[in-house]
GUPAKE-94311 format. One record per residue (C-alpha): residue number from 1; residue in one letter; y negated, z negated, x. Coordinates in steps of 0.5 Angstrom, whole numbers, plus 500, padded with zeros to 3 digits. Example, Ala and Ser with C-alpha at 12.3 -4.5 7.8 and 13.67 -1.06 7.14 Angstrom:
BEGIN
NUGU / pos / code / north / up / east
NUGU / 1 / A / 509 / 484 / 525
NUGU / 2 / S / 502 / 486 / 527
***
This chain:
BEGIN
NUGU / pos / code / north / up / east
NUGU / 1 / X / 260 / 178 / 513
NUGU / 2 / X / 265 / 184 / 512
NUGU / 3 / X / 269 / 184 / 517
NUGU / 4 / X / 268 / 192 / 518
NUGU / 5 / X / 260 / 190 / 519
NUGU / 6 / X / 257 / 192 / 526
NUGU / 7 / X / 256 / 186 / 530
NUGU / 8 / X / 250 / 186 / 535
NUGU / 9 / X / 250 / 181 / 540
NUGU / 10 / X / 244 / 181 / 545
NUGU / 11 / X / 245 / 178 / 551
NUGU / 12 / X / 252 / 177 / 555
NUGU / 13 / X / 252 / 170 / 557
NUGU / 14 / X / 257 / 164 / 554
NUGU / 15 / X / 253 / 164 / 547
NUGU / 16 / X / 254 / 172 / 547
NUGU / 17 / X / 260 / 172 / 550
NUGU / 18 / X / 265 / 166 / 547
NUGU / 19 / X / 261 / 168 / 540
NUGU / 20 / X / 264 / 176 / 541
NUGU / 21 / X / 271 / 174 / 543
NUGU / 22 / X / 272 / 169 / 537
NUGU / 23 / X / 269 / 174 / 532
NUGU / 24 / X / 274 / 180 / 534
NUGU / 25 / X / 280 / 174 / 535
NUGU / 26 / X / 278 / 173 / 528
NUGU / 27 / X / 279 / 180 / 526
NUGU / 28 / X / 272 / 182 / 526
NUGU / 29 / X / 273 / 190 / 529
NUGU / 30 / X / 266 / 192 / 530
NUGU / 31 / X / 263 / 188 / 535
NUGU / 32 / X / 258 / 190 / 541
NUGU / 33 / X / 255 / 187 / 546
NUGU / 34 / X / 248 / 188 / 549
NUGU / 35 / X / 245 / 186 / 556
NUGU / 36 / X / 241 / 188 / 562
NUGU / 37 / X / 247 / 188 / 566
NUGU / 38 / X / 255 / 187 / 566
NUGU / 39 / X / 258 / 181 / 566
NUGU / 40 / X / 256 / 176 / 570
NUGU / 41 / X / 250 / 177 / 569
NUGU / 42 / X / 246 / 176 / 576
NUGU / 43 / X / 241 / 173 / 574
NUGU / 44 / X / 243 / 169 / 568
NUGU / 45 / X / 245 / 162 / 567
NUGU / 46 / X / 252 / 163 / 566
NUGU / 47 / X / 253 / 166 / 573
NUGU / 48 / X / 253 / 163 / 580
NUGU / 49 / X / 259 / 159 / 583
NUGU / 50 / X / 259 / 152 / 580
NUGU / 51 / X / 257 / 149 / 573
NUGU / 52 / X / 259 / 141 / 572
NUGU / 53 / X / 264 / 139 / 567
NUGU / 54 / X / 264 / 132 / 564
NUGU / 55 / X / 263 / 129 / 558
NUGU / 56 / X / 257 / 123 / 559
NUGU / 57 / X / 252 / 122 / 554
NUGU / 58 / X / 249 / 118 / 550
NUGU / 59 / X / 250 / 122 / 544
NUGU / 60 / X / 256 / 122 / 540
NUGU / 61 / X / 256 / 129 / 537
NUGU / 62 / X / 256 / 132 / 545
NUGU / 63 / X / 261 / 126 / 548
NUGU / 64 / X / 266 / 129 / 543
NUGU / 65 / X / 265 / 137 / 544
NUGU / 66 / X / 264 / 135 / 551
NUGU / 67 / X / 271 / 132 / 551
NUGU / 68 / X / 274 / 137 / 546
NUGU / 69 / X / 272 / 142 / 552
NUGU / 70 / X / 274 / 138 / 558
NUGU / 71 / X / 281 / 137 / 556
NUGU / 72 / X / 282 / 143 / 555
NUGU / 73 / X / 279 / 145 / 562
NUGU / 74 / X / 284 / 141 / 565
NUGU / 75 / X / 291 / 142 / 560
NUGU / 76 / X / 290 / 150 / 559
NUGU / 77 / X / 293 / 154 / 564
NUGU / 78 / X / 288 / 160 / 563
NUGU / 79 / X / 282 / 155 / 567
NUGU / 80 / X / 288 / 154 / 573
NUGU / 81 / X / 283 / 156 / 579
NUGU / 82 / X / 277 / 156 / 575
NUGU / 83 / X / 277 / 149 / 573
NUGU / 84 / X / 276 / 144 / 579
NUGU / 85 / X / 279 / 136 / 578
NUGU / 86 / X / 272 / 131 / 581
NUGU / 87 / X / 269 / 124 / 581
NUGU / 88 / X / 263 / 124 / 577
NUGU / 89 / X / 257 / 119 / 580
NUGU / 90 / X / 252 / 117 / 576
NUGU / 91 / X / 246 / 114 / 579
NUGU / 92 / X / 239 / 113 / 579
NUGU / 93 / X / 233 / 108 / 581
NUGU / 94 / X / 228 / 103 / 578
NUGU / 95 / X / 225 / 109 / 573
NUGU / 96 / X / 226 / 109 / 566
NUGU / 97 / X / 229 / 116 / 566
NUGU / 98 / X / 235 / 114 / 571
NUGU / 99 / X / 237 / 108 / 568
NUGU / 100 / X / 236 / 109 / 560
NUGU / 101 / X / 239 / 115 / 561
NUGU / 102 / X / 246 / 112 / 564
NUGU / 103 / X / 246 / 106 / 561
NUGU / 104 / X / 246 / 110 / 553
NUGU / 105 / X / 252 / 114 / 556
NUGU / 106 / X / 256 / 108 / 558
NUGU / 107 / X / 255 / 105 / 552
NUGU / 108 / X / 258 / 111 / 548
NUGU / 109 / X / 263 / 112 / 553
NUGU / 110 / X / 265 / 105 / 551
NUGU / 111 / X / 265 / 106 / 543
NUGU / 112 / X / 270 / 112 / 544
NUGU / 113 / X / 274 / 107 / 549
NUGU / 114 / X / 274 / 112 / 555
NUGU / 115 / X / 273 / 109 / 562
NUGU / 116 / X / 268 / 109 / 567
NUGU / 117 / X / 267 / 104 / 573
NUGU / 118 / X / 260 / 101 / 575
NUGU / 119 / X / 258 / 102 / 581
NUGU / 120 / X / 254 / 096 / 583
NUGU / 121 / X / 251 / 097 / 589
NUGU / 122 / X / 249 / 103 / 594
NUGU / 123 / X / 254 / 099 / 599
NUGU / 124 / X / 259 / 098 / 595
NUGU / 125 / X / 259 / 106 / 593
NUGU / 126 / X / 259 / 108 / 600
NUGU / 127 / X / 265 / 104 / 601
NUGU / 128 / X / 269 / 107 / 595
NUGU / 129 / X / 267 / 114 / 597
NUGU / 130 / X / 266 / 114 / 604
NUGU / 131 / X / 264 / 121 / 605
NUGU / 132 / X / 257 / 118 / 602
NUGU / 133 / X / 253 / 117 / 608
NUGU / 134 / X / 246 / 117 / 606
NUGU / 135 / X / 241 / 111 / 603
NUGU / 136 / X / 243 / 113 / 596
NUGU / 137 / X / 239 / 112 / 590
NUGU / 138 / X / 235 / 107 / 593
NUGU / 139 / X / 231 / 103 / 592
NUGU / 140 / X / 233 / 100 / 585
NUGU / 141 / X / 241 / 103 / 585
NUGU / 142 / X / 243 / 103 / 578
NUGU / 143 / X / 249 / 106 / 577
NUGU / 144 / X / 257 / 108 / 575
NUGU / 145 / X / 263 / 113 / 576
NUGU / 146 / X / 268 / 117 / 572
NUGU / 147 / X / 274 / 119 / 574
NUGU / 148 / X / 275 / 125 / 568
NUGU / 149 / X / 270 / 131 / 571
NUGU / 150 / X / 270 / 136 / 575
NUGU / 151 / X / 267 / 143 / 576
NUGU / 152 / X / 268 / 150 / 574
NUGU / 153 / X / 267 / 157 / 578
NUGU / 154 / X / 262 / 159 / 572
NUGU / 155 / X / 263 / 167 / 575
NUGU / 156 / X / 271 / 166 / 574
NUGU / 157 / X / 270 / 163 / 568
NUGU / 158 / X / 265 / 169 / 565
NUGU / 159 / X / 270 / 174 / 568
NUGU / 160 / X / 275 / 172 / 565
NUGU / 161 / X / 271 / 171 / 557
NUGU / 162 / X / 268 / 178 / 558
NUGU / 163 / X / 276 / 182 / 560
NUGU / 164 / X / 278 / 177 / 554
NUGU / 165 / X / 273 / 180 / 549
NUGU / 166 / X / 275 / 187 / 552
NUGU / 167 / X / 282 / 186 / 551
NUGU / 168 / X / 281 / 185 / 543
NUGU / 169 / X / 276 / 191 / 542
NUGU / 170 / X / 269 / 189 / 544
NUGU / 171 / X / 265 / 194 / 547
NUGU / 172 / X / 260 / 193 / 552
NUGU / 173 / X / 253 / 197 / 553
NUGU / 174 / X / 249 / 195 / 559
NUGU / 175 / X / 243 / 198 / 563
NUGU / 176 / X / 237 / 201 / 561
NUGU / 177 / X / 241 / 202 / 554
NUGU / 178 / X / 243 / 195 / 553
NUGU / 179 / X / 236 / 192 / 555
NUGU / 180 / X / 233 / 191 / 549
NUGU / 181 / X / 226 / 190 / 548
NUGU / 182 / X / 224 / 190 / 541
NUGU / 183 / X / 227 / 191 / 533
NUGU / 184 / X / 226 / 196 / 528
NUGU / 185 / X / 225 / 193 / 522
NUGU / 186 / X / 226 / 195 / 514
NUGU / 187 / X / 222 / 192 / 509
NUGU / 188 / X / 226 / 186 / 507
NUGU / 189 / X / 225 / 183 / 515
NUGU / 190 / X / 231 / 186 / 515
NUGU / 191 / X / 234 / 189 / 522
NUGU / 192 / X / 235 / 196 / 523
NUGU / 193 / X / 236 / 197 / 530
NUGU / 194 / X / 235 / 194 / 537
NUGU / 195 / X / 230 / 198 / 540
NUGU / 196 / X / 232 / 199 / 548
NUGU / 197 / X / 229 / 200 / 555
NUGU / 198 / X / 232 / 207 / 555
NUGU / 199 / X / 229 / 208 / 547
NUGU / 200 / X / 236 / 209 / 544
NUGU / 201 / X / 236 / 205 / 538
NUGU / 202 / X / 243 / 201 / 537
NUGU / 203 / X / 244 / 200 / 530
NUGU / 204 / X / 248 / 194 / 526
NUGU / 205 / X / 249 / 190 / 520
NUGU / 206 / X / 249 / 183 / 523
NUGU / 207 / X / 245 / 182 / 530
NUGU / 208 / X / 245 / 175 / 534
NUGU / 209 / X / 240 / 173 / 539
NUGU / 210 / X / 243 / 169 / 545
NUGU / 211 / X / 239 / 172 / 550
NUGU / 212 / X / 238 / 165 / 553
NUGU / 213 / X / 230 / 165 / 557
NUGU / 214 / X / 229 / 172 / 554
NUGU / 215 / X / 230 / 171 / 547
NUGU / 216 / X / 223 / 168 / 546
NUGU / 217 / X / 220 / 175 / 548
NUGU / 218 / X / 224 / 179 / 543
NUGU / 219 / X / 223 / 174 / 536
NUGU / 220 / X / 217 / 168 / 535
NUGU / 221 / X / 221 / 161 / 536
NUGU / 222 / X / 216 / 157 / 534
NUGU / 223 / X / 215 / 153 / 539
NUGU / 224 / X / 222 / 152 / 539
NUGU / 225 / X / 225 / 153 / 545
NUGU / 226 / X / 222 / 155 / 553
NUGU / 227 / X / 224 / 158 / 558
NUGU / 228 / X / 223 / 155 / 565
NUGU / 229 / X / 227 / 155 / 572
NUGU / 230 / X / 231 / 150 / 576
NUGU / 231 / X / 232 / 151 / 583
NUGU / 232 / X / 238 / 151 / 587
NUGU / 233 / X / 241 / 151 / 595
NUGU / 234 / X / 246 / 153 / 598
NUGU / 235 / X / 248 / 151 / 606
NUGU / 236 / X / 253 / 154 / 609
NUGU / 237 / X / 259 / 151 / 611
NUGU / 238 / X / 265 / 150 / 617
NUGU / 239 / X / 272 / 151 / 616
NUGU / 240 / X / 271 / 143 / 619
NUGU / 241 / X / 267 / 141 / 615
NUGU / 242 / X / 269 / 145 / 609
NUGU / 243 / X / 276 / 140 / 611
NUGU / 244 / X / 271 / 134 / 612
NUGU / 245 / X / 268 / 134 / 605
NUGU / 246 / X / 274 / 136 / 600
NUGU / 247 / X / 273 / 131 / 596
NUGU / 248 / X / 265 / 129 / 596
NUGU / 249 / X / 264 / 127 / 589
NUGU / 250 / X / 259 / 130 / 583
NUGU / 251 / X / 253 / 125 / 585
NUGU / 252 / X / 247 / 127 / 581
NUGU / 253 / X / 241 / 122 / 581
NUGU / 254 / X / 238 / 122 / 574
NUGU / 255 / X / 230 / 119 / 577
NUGU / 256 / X / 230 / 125 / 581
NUGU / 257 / X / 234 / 130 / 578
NUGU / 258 / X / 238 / 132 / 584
NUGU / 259 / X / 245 / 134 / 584
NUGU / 260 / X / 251 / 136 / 588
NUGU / 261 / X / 258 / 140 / 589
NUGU / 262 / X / 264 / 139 / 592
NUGU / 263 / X / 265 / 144 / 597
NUGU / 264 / X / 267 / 151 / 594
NUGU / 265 / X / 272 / 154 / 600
NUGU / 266 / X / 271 / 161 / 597
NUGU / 267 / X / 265 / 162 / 599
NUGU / 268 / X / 264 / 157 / 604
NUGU / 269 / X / 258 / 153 / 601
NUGU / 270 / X / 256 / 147 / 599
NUGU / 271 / X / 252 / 147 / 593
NUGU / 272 / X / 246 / 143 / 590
NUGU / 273 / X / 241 / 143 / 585
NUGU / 274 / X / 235 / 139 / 580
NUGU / 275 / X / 236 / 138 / 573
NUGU / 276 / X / 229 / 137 / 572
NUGU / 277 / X / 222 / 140 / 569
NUGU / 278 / X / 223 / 145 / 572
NUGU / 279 / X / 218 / 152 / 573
NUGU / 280 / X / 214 / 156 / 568
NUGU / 281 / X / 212 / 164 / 568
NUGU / 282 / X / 207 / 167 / 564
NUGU / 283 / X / 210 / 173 / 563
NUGU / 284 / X / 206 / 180 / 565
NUGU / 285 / X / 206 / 187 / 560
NUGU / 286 / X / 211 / 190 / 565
NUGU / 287 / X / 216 / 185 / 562
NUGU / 288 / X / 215 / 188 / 555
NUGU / 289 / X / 214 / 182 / 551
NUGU / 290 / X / 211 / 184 / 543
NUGU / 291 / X / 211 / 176 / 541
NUGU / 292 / X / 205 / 174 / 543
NUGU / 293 / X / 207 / 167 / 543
NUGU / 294 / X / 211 / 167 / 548
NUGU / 295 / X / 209 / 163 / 554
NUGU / 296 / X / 214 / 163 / 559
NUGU / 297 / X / 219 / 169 / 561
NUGU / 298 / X / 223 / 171 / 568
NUGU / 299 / X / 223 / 177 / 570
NUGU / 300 / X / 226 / 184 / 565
NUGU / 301 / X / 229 / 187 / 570
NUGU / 302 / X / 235 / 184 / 575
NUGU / 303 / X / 236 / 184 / 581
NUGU / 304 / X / 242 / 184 / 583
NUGU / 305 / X / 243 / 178 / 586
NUGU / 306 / X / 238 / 173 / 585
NUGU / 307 / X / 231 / 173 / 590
NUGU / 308 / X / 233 / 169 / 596
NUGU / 309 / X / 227 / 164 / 594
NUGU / 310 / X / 224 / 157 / 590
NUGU / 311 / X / 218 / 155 / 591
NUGU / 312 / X / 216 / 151 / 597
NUGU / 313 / X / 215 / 143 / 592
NUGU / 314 / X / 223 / 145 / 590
NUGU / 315 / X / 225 / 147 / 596
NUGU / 316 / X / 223 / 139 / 598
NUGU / 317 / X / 226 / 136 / 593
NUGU / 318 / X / 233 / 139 / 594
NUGU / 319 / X / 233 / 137 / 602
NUGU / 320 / X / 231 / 131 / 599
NUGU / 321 / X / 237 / 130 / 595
NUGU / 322 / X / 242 / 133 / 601
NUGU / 323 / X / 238 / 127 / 606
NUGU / 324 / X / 240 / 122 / 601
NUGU / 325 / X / 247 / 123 / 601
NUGU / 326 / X / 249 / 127 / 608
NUGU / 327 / X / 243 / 126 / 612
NUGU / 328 / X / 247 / 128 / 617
NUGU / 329 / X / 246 / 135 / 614
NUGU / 330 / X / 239 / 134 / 612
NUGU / 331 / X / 236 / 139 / 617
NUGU / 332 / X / 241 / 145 / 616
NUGU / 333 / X / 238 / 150 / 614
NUGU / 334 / X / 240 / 154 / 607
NUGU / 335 / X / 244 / 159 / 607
NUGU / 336 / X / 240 / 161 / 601
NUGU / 337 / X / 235 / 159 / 595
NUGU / 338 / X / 234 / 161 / 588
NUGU / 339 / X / 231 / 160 / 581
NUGU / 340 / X / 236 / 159 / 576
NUGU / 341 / X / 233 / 160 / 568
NUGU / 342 / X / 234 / 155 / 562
NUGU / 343 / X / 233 / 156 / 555
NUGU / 344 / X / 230 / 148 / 554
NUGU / 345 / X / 229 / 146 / 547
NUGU / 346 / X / 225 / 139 / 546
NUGU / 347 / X / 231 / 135 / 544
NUGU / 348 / X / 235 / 138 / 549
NUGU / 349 / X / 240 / 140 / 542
NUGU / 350 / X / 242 / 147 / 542
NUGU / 351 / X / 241 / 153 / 537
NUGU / 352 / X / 245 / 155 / 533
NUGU / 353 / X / 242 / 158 / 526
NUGU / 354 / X / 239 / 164 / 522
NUGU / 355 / X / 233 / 165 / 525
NUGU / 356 / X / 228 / 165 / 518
NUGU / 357 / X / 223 / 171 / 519
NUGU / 358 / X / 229 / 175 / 519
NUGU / 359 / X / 235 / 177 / 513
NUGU / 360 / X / 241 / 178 / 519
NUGU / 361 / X / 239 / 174 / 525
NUGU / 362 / X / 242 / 169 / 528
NUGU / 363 / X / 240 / 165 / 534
NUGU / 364 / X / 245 / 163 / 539
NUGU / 365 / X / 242 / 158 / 544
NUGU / 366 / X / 238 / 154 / 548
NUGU / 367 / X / 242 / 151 / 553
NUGU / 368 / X / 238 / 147 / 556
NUGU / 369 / X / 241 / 147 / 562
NUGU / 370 / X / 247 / 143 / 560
NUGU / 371 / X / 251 / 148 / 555
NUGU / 372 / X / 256 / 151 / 560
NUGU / 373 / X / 261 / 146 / 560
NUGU / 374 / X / 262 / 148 / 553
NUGU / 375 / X / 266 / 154 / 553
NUGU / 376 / X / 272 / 153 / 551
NUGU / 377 / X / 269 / 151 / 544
NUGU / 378 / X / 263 / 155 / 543
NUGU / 379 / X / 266 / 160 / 540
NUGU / 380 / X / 269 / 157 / 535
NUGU / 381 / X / 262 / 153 / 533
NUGU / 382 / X / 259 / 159 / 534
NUGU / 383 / X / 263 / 162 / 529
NUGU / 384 / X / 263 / 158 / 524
NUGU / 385 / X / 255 / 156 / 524
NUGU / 386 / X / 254 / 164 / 523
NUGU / 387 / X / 258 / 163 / 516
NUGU / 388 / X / 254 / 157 / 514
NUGU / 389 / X / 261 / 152 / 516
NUGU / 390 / X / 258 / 147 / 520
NUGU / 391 / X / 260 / 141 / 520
NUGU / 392 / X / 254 / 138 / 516
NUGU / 393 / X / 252 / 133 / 522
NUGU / 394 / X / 251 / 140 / 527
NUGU / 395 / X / 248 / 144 / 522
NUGU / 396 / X / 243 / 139 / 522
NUGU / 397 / X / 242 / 138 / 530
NUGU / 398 / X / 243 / 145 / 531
NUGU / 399 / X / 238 / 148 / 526
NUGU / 400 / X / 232 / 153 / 528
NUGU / 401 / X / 227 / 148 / 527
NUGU / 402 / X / 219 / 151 / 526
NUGU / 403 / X / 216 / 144 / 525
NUGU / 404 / X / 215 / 144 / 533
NUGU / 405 / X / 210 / 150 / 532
NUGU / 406 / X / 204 / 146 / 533
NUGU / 407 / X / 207 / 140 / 537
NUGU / 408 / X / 203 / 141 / 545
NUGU / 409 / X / 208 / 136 / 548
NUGU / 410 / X / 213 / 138 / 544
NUGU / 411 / X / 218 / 139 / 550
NUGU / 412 / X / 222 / 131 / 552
NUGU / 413 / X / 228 / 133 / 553
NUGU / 414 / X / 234 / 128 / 552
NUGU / 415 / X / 232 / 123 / 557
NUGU / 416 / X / 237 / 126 / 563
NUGU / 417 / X / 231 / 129 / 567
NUGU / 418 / X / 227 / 127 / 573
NUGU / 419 / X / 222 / 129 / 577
NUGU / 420 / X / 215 / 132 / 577
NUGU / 421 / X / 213 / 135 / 571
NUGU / 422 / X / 213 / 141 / 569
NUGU / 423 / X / 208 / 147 / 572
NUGU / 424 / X / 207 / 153 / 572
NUGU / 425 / X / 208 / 158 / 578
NUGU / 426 / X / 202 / 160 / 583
NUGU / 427 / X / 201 / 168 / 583
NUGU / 428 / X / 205 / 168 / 590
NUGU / 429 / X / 211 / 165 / 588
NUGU / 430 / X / 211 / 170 / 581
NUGU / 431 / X / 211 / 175 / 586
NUGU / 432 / X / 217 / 173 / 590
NUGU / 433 / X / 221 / 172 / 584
***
C-alpha cells in the first residue's frame, strides 16, 4: 500500500483503532476511521469498565502474544491507572471443559517456564485467598493460580488509543454518516465506497472490516464467524466493602463459564460475567443486512449505553456464580445487566487476512471474547497481516478460512467455554435489547 493511499476502516474498537494508529505511526497519512459512534463505542466489545489480562493458554502462539502484551501492560507508563495488578484463579469441576482447558494451559505455562501454583482444593484455596467465602467449584475442584495478571479499564484504555490516533492525523467519521451499511463496488470486486446510513458515500483506496458482530451483515464470511451475546452484572458497592474486597482476586470457573472482577473503586462496582455459548439474534430488515447468510446480528442503531437487560437463564447463572464466591452477596440485587457481543470464530483464532471475494478488503477480527488483552500489540500484527508480513505460523492460524462454510456444528471453540449451549433469543427478550 502507498502511503498517500486513502485507508478506510470500519468500526472503531481495538481492531479499528490499534490498526489506525500503526499505520498513521507508520507514516501512513491518509487514514479514516468510521463507526456508528465516537470511541468508546457503547455497545461495542472494547467498551465497559473491566477487560482481563493474562496469559493462560494451551496454545503457544497465544501464550506468547499474550505475555508480549502483558508485560507491556505492566512496564509501560502509558497503562499506569489503566492496567490493574491481580491474581488469576483458574478453576473448574468434574466437566471435561473445566479441567482439559486448565490442564493444556499449565502445561504450556510450564514449557515457557513461567510459574503458576496449583490449587489443590476448595479449603485450602479459601485459606490462601481468604476473601472467597463461598463452596467454589465443587464438587470435583480442579484448579490453579497465576500471580502475573490483573485487568484493565478497557474505556480508559480505547480513550487513550483513540486520542493516540488523533495525535497522529486520523480522522474520524461517526453517526449516521459513519454507519455503514454496504459498498459500492466496481467491476473487478473492487470497493469503491462504503455506502452509509446518512447516504453519503465515503470512498478509499484500501478498506478493513473490523466492525467486530457487525461485519457478517456487511460481507459474506462464509461461516467463518458468529455474532452472539455474553451476559454481564454489576452490584453496587459500599465504600466498606469496596475496602473488604480490594483484593478479590479473578476467579473464573471454566465448566460454568462465570467470572469475576476485583472492585472498580471509580464506579463503585463489583463486576462479573459468563465466557460461554452465549445468545444468537436473527437480524431483522430495520438492521439493514444485505448478506443473506448472515444468521445473527446485535442491533444497528446504539444506544447510548447498554440496555439494562439479560435474559432471565443468564441472569441465573450470574447470581449463581456470585453465590459460589460470595454468598454473602448472592441476593444483592444488580445495579445493572447487559449483553456484551462477540465476534466468535470456530477455533477461537482470530482473523486477520484479505477477505477473498474482494480486491482491497481486509478483515480484521473475530475476537471471540478474548482479543482485548492484546492491545499493545495488535497493531503491530495488524499492520504486518495487511502487507502479507506475517509470521507464517499467524498467517496460517489467522487466515480467513471458507472451508467452515457448510461445517452446521462448525463453532467449538478453544475448549474455555461453559455452560449451556447456545440458543437463539425469544421474541421478547429481542425486543428489550
Amino acid at each position: 500500500m502507498d502511503k498517500s493511499s486513502k485507508i478506510v476502516i470500519i468500526g472503531a474498537g481495538i481492531f479499528g483503532l490499534s490498526t489506525a494508529y500503526q499505520l498513521a505511526s507508520e507514516g501512513y497519512r491518509n487514514v479514516f476511521v468510521l463507526d456508528r459512534h465516537m470511541p468508546p463505542v457503547p455497545d461495542g466489545s472494547s467498551s465497559d469498565i473491566s477487560r482481563v489480562i493474562r496469559f493462560d493458554y494451551g496454545d503457544d502462539d497465544y501464550l506468547d502474544l499474550a505475555y508480549e502484551a502483558y508485560l507491556k501492560w505492566r512496564d509501560l507508563p502509558r497503562y499506569n491507572g489503566i492496567f490493574h495488578p491481580a491474581e488469576y484463579v483458574l478453576v473448574g469441576r468434574t466437566s471435561p471443559y473445566g479441567r482439559d482447558w486448565i490442564t493444556k494451559t499449565a502445561a504450556a505455562l510450564d514449557k515457557k517456564k513461567l510459574p503458576w501454583t496449583k490449587l489443590e482444593s476448595a479449603t485450602s484455596t479459601r485459606k490462601q485467598f481468604p476473601v472467597l467465602t463461598g463452596d467454589l467449584a465443587n464438587p470435583g475442584f480442579f484448579g490453579y493460580t497465576n500471580h502475573q495478571a490483573g485487568w484493565a479499564d478497557a474505556a480508559k484504555a480505547v480513550i487513550q488509543l483513540r486520542d493516540d490516533c488523533f495525535e497522529l492525523g486520523v480522522s474520524f467519521i461517526c453517526g449516521r454518516g459513519g454507519t455503514v451499511v454496504g459498498f459500492e463496488t466496481d467491476s473487478r470486486r473492487a470497493i469503491k465506497a462504503a455506502q452509509t446510513l446518512a447516504g453519503t458515500p465515503v470512498e478509499g483506496d484500501h478498506f478493513v472490516l473490523s466492525a467486530g458482530a457487525w461485519s457478517s451483515g456487511l460481507v459474506p464470511m462464509y461461516n467463518s464467524t458468529l455474532s452472539t451475546a455474553q451476559v454481564l452484572g454489576y452490584i453496587r458497592l459500599t465504600p466498606a466493602e469496596i475496602e473488604k474486597y480490594r483484593n478479590l482476586p479473578i476467579y473464573t470457573n471454566f465448566s460454568s463459564g462465570w467470572f469475576n472482577f476485583p472492585p472498580h473503586e471509580d464506579t463503585q462496582m463489583l463486576k462479573m460475567a459468563i465466557h460461554g455459548w452465549g445468545y444468537t439474534r436473527t437480524p431483522t430488515p430495520e438492521d439493514r443486512n444485505p448478506i443473506q447468510s448472515n444468521i445473527s446480528s446485535p442491533p444497528l442503531i446504539p444506544p447510548r449505553e447498554r440496555r439494562n437487560f439479560v435474559p432471565a437463564d443468564g441472569e441465573t447463572r450470574l447470581r449463581q456464580g456470585l453465590r459460589e464466591i460470595l454468598p454473602e452477596l448472592g441476593e444483592r440485587p444488580f445495579e445493572r445487566l447487559a449483553m456484551c457481543w462477540y465476534t466468535d470464530t470456530p477455533s477461537g483464532d482470530f482473523i486477520m487476512d484479505w477477505h477473498p471475494d474482494y480486491a482491497n478488503l481486509f478483515m480484521g477480527g473475530g475476537g471471540s471474547g478474548h482479543a482485548f488483552k492484546f492491545l499493545p500489540i495488535l497493531g503491530v500484527y495488524m499492520s504486518l497481516a495487511l502487507k502479507r508480513s506475517l509470521p507464517p505460523k499467524l498467517a496460517e492460524k489467522w487466515r480467513f478460512r471458507k472451508d467452515y462454510e457448510t461445517q452446521d456444528s462448525a463453532f467449538k471453540g478453544d475448549g474455555s467455554r461453559g455452560g449451556p449451549i447456545r440458543r437463539e433469543l425469544e421474541a421478547q427478550e429481542r425486543a428489550k435489547l
